[in-house]
Structures are given as structure tokens and as C-alpha cells.
N, CA, C and O of each residue as an XYZ file, in Angstrom:
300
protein
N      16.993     24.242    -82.883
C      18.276     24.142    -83.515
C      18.193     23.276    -84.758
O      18.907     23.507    -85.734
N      17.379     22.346    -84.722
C      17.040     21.455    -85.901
C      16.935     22.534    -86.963
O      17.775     22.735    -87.839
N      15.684     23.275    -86.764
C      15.260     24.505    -88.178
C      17.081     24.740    -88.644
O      17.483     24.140    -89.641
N      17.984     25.567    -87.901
C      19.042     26.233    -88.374
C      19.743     25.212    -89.393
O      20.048     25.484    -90.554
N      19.940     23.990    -88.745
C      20.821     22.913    -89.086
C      20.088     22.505    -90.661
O      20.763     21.995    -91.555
N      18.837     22.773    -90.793
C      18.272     22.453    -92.752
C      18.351     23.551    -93.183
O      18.262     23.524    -94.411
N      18.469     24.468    -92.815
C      19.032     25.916    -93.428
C      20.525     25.808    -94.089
O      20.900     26.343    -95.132
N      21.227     25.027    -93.263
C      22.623     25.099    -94.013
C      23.048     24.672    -95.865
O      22.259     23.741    -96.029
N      23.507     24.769    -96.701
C      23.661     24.769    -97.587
C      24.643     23.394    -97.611
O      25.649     23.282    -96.910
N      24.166     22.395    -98.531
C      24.889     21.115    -98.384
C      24.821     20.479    -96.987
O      25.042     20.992    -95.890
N      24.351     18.856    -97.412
C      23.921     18.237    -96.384
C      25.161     16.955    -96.188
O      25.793     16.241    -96.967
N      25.115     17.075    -95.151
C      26.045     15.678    -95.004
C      27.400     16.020    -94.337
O      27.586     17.053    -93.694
N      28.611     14.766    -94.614
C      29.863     15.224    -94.083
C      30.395     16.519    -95.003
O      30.642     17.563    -94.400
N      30.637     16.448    -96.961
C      30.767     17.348    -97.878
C      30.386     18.240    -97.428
O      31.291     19.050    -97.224
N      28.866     18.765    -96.952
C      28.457     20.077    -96.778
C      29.057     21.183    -95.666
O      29.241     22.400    -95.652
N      29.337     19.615    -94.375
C      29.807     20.211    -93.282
C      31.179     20.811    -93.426
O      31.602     21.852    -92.922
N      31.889     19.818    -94.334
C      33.621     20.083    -94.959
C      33.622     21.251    -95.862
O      34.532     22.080    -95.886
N      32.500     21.286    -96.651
C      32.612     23.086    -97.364
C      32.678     23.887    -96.241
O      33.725     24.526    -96.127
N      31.563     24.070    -95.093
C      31.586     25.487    -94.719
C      32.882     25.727    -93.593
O      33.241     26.785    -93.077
N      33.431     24.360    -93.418
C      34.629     24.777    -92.450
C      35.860     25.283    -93.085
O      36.753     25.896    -92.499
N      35.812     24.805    -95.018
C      36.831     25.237    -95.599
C      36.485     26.604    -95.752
O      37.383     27.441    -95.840
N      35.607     26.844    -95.782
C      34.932     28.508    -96.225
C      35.555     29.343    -95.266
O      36.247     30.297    -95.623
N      35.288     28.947    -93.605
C      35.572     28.974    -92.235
C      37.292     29.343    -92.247
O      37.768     30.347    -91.715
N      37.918     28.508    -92.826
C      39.548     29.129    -92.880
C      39.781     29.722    -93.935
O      40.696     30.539    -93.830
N      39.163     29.618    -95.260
C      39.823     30.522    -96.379
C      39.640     32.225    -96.057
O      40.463     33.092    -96.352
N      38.471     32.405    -95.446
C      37.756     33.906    -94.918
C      39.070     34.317    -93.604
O      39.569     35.424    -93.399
N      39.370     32.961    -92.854
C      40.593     33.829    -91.582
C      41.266     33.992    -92.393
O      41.547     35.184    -92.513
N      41.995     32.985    -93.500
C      43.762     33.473    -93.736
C      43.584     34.592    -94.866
O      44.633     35.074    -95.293
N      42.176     35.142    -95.490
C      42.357     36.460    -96.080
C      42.088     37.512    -95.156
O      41.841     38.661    -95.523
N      42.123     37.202    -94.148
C      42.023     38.563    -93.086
C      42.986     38.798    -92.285
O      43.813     38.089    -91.710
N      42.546     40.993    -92.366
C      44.040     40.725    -92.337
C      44.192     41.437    -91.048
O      43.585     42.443    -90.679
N      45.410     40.524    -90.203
C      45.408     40.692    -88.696
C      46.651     42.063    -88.373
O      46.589     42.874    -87.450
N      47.348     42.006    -89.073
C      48.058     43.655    -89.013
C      47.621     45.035    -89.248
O      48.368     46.014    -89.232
N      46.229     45.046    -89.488
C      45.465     46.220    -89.926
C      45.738     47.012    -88.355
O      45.763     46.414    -87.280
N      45.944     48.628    -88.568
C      45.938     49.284    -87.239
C      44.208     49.287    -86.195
O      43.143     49.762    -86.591
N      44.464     48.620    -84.884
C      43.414     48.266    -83.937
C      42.892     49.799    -83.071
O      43.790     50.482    -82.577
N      41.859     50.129    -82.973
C      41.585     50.939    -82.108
C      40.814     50.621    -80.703
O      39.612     50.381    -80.586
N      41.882     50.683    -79.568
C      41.828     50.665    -78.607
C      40.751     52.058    -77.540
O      40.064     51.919    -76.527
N      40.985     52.964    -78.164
C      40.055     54.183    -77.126
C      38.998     54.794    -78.300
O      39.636     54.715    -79.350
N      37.915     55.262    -78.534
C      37.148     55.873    -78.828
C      36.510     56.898    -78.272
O      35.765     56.584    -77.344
N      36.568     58.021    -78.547
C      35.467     58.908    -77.748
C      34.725     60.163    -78.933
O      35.420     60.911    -79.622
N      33.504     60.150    -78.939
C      33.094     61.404    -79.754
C      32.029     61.971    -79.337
O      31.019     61.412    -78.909
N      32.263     63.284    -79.471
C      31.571     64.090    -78.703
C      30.991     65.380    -79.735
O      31.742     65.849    -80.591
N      29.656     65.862    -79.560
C      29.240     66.506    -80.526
C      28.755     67.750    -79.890
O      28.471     67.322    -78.771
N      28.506     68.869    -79.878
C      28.252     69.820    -79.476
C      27.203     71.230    -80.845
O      27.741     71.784    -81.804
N      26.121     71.352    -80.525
C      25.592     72.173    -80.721
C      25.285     73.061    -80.205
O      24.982     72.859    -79.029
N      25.164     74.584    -80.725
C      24.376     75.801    -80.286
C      24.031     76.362    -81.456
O      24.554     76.006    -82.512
N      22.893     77.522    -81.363
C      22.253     78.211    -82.695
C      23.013     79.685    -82.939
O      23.723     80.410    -82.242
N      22.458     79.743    -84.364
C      23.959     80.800    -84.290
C      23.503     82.048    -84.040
O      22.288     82.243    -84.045
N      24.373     83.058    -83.791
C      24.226     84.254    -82.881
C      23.003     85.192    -83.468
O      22.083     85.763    -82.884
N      23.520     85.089    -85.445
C      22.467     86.023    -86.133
C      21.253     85.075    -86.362
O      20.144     85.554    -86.129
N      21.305     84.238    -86.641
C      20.132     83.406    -87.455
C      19.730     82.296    -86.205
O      20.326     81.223    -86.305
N      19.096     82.384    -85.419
C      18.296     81.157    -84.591
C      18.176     80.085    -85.252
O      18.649     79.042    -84.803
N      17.403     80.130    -86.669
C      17.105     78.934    -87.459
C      18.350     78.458    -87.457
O      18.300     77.414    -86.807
N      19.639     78.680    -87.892
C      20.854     78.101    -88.092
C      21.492     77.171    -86.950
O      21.962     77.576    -85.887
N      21.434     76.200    -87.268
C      22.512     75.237    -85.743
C      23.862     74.940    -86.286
O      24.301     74.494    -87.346
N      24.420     75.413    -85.005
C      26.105     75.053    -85.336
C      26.754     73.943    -84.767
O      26.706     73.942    -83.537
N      27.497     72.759    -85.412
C      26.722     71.822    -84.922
C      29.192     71.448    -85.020
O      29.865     71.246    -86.031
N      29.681     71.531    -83.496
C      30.608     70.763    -83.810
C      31.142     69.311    -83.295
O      31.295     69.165    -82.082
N      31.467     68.092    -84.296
C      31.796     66.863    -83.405
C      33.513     67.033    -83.380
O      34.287     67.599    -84.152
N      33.678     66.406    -82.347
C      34.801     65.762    -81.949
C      35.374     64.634    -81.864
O      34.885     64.023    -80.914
N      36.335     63.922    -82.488
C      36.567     62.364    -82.169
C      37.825     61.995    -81.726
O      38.755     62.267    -82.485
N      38.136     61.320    -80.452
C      39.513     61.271    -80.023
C      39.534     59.967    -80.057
O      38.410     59.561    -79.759
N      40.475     58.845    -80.338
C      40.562     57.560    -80.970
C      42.313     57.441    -80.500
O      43.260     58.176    -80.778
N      42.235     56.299    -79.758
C      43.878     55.795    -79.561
C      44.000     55.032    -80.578
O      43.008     54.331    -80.776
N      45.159     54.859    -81.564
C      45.388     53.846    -82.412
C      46.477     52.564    -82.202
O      47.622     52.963    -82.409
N      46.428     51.373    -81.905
C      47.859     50.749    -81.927
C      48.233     50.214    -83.179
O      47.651     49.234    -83.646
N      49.307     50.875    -83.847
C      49.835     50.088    -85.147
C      49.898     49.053    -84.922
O      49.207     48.866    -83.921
N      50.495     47.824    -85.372
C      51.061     46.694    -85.904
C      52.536     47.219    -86.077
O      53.032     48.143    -86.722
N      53.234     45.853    -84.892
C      54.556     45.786    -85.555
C      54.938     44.655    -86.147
O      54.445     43.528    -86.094
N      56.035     45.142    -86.819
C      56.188     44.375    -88.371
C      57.049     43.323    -87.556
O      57.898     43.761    -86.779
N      56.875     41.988    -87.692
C      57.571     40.812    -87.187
C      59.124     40.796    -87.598
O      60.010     40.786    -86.743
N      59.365     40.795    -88.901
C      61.079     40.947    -89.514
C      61.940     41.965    -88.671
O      63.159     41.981    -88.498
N      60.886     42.874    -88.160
C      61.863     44.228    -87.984
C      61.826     44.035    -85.867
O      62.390     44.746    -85.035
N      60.857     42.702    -85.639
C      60.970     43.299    -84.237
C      61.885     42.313    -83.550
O      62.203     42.483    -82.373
């Protein structure tokens, strides 16, 4: 853990106080109302095609639950 800890950029209390300010400026530009996906599923399916063997027909599928974000003012 020593190695990681001289890896860090700026030494001291300053250095430690940059990366924690870094640490909240990066949360409060992110952004927590973006729509979350809760289910994922994808599924791909091939067979060759009827005239041409060489040819693969190749179809995916993706089923995805989404939960919006509700808007705080309005709830």
C-alpha cells in the first residue's frame, strides 16, 4: 500500500485536500436523474441462409426495463 500512496499526485495534507476536492467536484457534476436500467436481457440468434450457406443471418434482441427519474417539483 506504501507503493500506491507515492503514486498519488501531491504530497502532504494540500495533496490529500486536492484529491478529495476533485472527489466532490466529479459527484456534484454527475448526474443522478439520468434514466437507470434495472432489467437487461440480449439475446442473439443465428442461422445460415436458405440460398447461400456462406451467408449467416444473424438476429439480436434486447429487452431492457427502464426507470425514469421523477422530477422532485412535480412529485
Amino acid at each position: 500500500m506504501s507503493q500506491q500512496q507515492n503514486n498519488l499526485p501531491g504530497k502532504g495534507l494540500l495533496g490529500w485536500l486536492g484529491r478529495q476536492v476533485g472527489h466532490v467536484t466529479k459527484a456534484v457534476k454527475t448526474d443522478v436523474t439520468a434514466p437507470k436500467t434495472v432489467y437487461r436481457n440480449e439475446t442473439v440468434e443465428e442461422t445460415p441462409h436458405p440460398d447461400n450457406p456462406s451467408v449467416i443471418l444473424r438476429r439480436t434482441i434486447v429487452d431492457e426495463a427502464v426507470v425514469k427519474a421523477t422530477d422532485k417539483k412535480n412529485a
